[in-house]
C-alpha positions as CSV (number, residue, x, y, z in Angstrom):
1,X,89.3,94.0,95.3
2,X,88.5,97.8,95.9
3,X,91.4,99.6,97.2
4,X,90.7,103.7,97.8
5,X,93.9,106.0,97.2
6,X,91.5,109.3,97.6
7,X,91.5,111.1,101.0
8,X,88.5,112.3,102.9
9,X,89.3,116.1,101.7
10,X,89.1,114.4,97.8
11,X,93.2,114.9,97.6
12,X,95.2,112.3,96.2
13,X,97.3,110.8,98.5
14,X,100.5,110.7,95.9
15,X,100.7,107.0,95.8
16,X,100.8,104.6,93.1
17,X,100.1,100.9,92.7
18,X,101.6,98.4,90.7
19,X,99.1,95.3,90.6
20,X,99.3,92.3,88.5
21,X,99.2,88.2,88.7
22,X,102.0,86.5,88.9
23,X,104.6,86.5,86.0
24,X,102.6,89.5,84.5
25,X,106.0,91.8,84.9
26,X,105.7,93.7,87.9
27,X,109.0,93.0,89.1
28,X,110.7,93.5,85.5
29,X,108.9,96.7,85.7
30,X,110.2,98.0,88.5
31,X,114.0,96.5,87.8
32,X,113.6,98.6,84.4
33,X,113.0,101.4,86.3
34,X,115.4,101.1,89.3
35,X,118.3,100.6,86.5
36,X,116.8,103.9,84.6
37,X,117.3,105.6,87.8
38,X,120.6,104.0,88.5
39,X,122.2,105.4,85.9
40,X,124.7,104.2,82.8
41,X,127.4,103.6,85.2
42,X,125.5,101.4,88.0
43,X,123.9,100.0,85.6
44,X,126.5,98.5,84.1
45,X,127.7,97.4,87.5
46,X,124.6,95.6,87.8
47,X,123.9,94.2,84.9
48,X,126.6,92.2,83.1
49,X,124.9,91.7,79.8
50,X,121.9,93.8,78.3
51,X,121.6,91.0,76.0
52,X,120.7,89.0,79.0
């Protein structure tokens, strides 16, 4: 697979991509960063162990 993220000016077009086979941790990555983001409060909300 060949995927471009270059425009035809040579910019970047700002995006990222997250690629990965299943059960490689895409989605744990991106739960680790949404509750980073969140914030200690929501996060606590939404989480009701960090042992877990």
């Amino acid at each position: 697979m060949s995927l471009s993220l270059t425009r035809p000016d040579d910019s970047h077009s700002g995006l990222s991509v997250i690629a990965g086979r299943n059960g490689a941790g895409k989605t744990t990555l991106l739960r680790a960063i949404a509750l980073a983001l969140a914030g200690p409060f929501v996060a606590r909300s939404l989480v009701a162990s960090f042992d877990d």
